[in-house]
Each structure stands twice: as C-alpha cells, then as structure tokens.
C-alpha positions as CSV (number, residue, x, y, z in Angstrom):
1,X,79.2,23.1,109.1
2,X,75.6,23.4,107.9
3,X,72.3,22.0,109.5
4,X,71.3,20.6,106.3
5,X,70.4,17.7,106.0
6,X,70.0,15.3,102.8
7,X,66.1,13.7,102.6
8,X,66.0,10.3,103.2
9,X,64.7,8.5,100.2
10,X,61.4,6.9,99.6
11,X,61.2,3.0,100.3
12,X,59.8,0.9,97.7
13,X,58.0,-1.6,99.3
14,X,56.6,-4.7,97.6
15,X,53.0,-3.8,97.8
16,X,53.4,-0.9,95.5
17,X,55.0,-2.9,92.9
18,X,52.3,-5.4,93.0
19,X,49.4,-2.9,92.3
20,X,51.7,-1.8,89.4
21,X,51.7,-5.0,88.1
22,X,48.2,-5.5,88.4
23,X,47.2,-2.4,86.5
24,X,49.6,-2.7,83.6
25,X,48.0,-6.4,83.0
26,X,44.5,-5.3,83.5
27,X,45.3,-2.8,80.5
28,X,47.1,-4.9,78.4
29,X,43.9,-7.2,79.0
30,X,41.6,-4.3,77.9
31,X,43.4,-3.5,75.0
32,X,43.0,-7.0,73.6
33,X,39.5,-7.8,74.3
34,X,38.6,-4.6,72.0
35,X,40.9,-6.3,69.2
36,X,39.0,-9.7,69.8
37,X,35.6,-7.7,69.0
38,X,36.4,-5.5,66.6
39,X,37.8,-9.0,65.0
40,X,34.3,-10.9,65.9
41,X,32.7,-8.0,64.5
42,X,34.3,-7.7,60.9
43,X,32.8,-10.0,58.2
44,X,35.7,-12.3,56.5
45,X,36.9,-11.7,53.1
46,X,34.2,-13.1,50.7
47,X,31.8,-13.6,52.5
48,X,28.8,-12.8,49.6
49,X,30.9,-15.8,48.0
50,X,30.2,-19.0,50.9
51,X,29.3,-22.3,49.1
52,X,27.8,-24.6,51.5
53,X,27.1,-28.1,50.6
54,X,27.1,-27.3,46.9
55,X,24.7,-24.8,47.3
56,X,25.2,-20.6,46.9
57,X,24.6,-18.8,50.7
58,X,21.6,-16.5,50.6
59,X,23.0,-13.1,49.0
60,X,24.9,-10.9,51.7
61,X,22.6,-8.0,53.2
62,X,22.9,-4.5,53.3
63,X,26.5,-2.9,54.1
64,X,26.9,-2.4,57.9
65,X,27.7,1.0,58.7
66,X,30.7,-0.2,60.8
67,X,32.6,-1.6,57.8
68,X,33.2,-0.5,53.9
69,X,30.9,-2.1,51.3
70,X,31.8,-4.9,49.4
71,X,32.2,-3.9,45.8
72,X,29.4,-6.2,43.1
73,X,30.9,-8.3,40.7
74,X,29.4,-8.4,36.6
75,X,26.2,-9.8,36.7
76,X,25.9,-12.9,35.2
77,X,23.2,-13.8,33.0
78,X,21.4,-17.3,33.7
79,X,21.6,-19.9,31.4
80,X,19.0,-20.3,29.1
81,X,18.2,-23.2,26.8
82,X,18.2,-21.8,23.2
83,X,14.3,-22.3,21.6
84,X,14.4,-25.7,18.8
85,X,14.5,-24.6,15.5
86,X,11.4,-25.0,13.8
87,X,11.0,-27.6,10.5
88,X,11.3,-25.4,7.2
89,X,7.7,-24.7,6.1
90,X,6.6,-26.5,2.7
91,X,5.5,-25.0,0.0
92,X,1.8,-22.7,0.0
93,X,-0.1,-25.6,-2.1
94,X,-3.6,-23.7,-1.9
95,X,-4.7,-20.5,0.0
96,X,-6.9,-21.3,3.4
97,X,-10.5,-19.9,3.4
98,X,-13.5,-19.3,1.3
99,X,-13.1,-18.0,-1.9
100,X,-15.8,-15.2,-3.7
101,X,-18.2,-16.6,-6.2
102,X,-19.1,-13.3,-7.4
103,X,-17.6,-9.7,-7.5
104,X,-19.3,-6.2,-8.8
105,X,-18.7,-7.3,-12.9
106,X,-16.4,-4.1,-12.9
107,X,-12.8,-4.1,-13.1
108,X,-9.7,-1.9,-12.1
109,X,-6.5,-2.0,-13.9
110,X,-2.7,-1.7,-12.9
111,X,-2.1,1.5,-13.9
112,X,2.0,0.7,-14.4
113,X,3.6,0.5,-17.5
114,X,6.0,-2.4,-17.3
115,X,9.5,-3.2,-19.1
116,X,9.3,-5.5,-22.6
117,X,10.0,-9.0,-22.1
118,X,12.0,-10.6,-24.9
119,X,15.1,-9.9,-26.6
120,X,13.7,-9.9,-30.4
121,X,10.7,-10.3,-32.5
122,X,7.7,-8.0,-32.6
123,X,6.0,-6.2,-29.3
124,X,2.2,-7.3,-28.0
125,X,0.9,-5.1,-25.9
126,X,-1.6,-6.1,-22.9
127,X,-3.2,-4.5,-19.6
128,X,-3.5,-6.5,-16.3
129,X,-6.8,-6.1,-15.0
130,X,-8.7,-7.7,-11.7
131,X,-12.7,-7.3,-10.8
132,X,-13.4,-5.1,-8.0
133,X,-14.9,-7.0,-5.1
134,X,-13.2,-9.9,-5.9
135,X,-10.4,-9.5,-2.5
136,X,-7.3,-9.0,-5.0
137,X,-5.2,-6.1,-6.0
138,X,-4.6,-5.2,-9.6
139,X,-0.9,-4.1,-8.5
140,X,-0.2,-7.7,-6.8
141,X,-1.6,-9.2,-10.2
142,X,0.5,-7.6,-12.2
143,X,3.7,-8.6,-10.3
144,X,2.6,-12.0,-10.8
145,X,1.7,-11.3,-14.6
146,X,5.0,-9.9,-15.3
147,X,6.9,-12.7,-13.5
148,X,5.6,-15.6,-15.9
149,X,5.9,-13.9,-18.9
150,X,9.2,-12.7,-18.1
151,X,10.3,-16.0,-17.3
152,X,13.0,-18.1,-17.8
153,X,11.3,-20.3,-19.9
154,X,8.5,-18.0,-20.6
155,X,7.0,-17.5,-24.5
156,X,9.5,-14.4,-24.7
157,X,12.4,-17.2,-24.8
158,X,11.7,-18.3,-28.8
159,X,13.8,-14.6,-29.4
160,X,10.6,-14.2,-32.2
161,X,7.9,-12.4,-29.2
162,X,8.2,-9.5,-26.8
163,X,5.4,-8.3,-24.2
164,X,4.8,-5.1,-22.6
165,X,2.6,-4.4,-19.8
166,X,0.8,-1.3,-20.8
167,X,-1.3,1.0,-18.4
168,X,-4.9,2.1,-18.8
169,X,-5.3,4.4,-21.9
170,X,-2.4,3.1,-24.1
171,X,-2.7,1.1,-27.6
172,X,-2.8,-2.9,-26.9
173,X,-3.6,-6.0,-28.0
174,X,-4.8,-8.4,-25.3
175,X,-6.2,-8.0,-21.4
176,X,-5.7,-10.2,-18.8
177,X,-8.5,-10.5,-16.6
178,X,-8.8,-12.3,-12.7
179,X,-12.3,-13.0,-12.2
180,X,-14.2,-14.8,-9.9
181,X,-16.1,-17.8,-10.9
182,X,-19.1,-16.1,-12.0
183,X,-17.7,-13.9,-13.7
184,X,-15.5,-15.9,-15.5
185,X,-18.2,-18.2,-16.1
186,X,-20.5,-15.5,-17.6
187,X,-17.6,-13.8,-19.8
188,X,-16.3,-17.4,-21.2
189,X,-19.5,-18.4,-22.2
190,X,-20.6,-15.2,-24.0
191,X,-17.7,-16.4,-25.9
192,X,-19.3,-19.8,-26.6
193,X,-17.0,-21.5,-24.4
194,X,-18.2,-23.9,-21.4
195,X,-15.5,-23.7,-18.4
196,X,-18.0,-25.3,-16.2
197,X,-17.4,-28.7,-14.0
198,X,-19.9,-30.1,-12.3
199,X,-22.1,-27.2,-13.1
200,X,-19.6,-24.9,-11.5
201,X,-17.6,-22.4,-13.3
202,X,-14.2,-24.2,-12.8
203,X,-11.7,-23.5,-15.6
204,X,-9.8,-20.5,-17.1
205,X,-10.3,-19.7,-20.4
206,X,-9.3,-17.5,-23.5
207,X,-11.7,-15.5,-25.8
208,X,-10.1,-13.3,-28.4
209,X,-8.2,-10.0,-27.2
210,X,-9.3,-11.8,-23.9
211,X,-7.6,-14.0,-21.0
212,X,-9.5,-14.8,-18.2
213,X,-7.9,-16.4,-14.7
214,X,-10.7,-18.3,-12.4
215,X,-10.3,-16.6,-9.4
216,X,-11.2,-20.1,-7.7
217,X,-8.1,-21.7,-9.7
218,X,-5.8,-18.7,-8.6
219,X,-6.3,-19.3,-5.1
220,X,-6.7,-23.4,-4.6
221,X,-5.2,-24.7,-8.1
222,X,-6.7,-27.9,-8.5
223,X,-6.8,-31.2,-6.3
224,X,-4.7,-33.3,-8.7
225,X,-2.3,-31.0,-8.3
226,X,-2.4,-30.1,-4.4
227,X,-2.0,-33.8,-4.5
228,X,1.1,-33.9,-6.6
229,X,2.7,-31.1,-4.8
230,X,2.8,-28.6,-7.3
231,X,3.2,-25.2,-5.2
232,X,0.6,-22.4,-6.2
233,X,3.0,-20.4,-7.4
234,X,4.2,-22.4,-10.0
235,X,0.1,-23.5,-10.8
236,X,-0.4,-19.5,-11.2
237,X,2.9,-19.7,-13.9
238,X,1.8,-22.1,-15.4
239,X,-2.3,-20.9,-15.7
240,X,-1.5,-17.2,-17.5
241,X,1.4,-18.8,-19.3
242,X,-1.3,-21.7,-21.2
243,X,-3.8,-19.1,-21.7
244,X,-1.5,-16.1,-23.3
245,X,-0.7,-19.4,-25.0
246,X,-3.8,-19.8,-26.6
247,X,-3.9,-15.7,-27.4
248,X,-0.8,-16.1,-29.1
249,X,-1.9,-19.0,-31.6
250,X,-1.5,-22.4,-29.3
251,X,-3.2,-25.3,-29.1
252,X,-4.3,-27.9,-26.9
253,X,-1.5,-30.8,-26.6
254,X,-0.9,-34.4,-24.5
255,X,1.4,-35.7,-22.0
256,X,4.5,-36.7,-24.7
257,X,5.1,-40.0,-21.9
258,X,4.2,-40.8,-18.1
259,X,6.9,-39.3,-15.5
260,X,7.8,-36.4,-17.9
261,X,6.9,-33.0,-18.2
262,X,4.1,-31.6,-19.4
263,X,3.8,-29.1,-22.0
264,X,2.9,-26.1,-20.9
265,X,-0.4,-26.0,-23.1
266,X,-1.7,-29.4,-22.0
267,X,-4.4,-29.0,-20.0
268,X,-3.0,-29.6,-16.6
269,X,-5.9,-28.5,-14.5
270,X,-8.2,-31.3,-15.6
271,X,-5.5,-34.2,-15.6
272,X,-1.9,-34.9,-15.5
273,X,-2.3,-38.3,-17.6
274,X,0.8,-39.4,-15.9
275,X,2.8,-36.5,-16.9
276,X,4.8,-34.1,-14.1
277,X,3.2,-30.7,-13.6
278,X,5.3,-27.9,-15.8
279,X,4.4,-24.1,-15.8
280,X,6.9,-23.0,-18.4
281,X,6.5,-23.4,-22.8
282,X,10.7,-23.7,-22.6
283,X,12.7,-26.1,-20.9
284,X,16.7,-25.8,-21.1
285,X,16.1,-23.2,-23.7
286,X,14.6,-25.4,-26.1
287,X,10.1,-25.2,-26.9
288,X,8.7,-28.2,-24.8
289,X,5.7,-29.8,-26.6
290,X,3.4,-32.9,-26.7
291,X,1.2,-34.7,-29.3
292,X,-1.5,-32.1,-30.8
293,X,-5.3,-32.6,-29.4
C-alpha cells in the first residue's frame, strides 16, 4: 500500500468571492463610463441644422478631430427682390444741348453708292453731303437720306420716279446738303431766298440742283411740333422729303381740314393750321395733297 497521499483541496472561503465580485463590477462600471463620454462627446445628427425659436443656430465650427466631418449641403442663393421695370421711354422729340451756328463752309460727302428707290419711271441721281465742323457724319446722313426717300410713302411710290444715291465723282442731278444755320442762311439767300425768323436763320430751303437741311431744324424740329409730339425722326422724314419735293417740281400747299393730315409739302415747320403733322407725300398708297398756296 503506497504513502501517497491525495492533496487536500483548496477552501473557497467567502471573502475571496466577495473581492471577485467587487472587481468584475468595478469593470463593468469602467467600461460604461467610457461609453457615456465618448456619447457626451459626439455631436448629434444635424447639428449644423438646430432651429431655435424660429431662428437658424450660428453655423457649426470647424470639424473636431475626434469625429468625421459633416458633409455641406448646395448652397442656396438668398432671395433677392427682382429690380421694377422701368416705364418705356417716349419718343426722342429734340436732341439735348447746344447746337453749332457755324461750321468751316466746306463739305464732305458719303462716299457710298446707294440702291435706286422706285419701281418705274426715270432715275435722278443725287449726293448726300454734310459741312465739316458741323458735329455730323456724312455716312449717318446718308442712312437717314436713304430712309425717307425709300419710304413707304416716299415720292418713289407714284411708280413715275426713282432716286439713286450716287458717290463723289458720278453724274447727278441734285445735292443734299446739312448745314448749320449760317450756312444755310448764307447759301439760301445767295439764292434770293429769306429762311430767316426772327433775324435767325431758321428754315430749310431749296435752290436749284440744291437742298439745304438747317442743321438747327435737324436736331430740335420746331416747338409747335415738340409740342404736338411729333418724334424727330418722323420731323427729319418729313424735312428732306418737302424739300426734294420742291426739287422735283412741288409746290407750297394748306392744311385740306383741322385734325387731318398734312400734306407733306405744307409748310409744317412754321404752323400746323390745325392739321396733324405727316412726313410722307403718300398715304395708303394714294398722293396726299392740300389746297395750292
């Protein structure tokens, strides 16, 4: 029979199991309080978007190093109040600012060669031509020229008249000149004809192979006028449209009846005579005309 004998196992005692205890709660204590600040720590979902009292929060600051950034939404644009639109302008009646009284005497000429106006009926050739020093352009001129004699309702509308702008150099029949006062003054009365009001040079006029635009007309028209508002570019239609009228064989005619037109070769810078201002020789196709003068 053997000496051997079998340990004696160890005796749990209660006060082992009690510190046991203890530690296991202790770390189960541990563990959670990290939880509860990690938690504390972490910004809630939407943060950048608070609202409080109606009002935005102040924008979120930078991204903490401790948590991943928040991506940006679109930017949105603020709202902005779209500008009033402004009344439609009127009509240019006159043109603002002094005008010359006198240029250098000399002239330049559109040097373009324009299309012939008209259908039918024989061609009269004429140049466009403005006085130098006189703050207009021959070309500009010309454009304006070309679009009253083109018209509708231009002289070329009978079907028995074309016209053709022709440039410096080439056969023609008639110039039309833009001159300021004085000079218009001085060229219509070599011609024997007085254009003066009030002592000032105030009308256009026509001498033969000759029409001559009063610069001071071209730019301001005439009160009457202003006053019925008759834009300045229908006065500047109807101005080189009565004069080419008188180089073409017209005369002088009345208002045909107060509140109509009036024919194109009254005299509609001077006076109206209860007539409604009119730039063009044709209406509807047909030769507009008043009583002879």
């Amino acid at each position: 029979m053997s000496n051997f004998r079998r340990p004696r196992a160890a005796r749990f005692t209660p006060r082992v199991h009690r510190w046991r205890a203890v530690a296991v709660v202790c770390a189960f204590l541990a563990t959670a309080a990290v939880g509860v600040g990690v938690a504390l720590r972490l910004p809630p979902a939407g943060a950048d978007e608070l609202v409080t009292d109606g009002f935005a929060a102040q924008p979120p600051g930078p991204a903490q190093p401790s948590g991943p950034a928040q991506p940006s939404g679109p930017a949105v644009p603020s709202a902005s109040v779209p500008p009033s639109p402004s009344p439609p302008a009127g009509p240019v009646l006159a043109l603002p600012g002094p005008v010359p009284s006198h240029g250098r005497g000399s002239f330049g000429y559109d040097a373009r060669a324009g299309d012939v106006l008209g259908r039918a009926g024989a061609v009269r050739r004429f140049r466009v031509a403005v006085e130098n020093g006189s703050g207009e352009q021959a070309v500009a001129f010309g454009d304006a020229v070309q679009r009253a004699l083109a018209g509708p309702g231009s002289w070329v509308d009978g079907g028995r008249l074309r016209l053709r702008r022709v440039a410096p150099g080439g056969r023609y029949d008639f110039t039309i000149y833009l001159a300021t006062r004085d000079t218009a003054g001085r060229l219509c009365g070599a011609g024997g004809i007085d254009i003066r009001k009030g002592g000032v040079p105030y009308t256009s006029c026509r001498l033969p192979g000759k029409v001559v635009i009063n610069l001071d007309r071209w730019r301001t028209s005439a009160p009457h006028l202003v006053a019925a508002g008759m834009p300045l570019d229908a006065y500047r239609l109807y101005v080189i449209n009565h004069e080419v009228g008188h180089q073409l064989g017209h005369h002088h005619e009345g208002c045909p009846g107060a509140g109509r037109a009036a024919p194109v070769m009254q005299q509609q810078t001077l006076f109206l005579d209860g007539c409604r201002p009119n730039p063009w020789p044709y209406l509807h196709g047909k030769r507009y005309t008043g009583p002879s003068l």
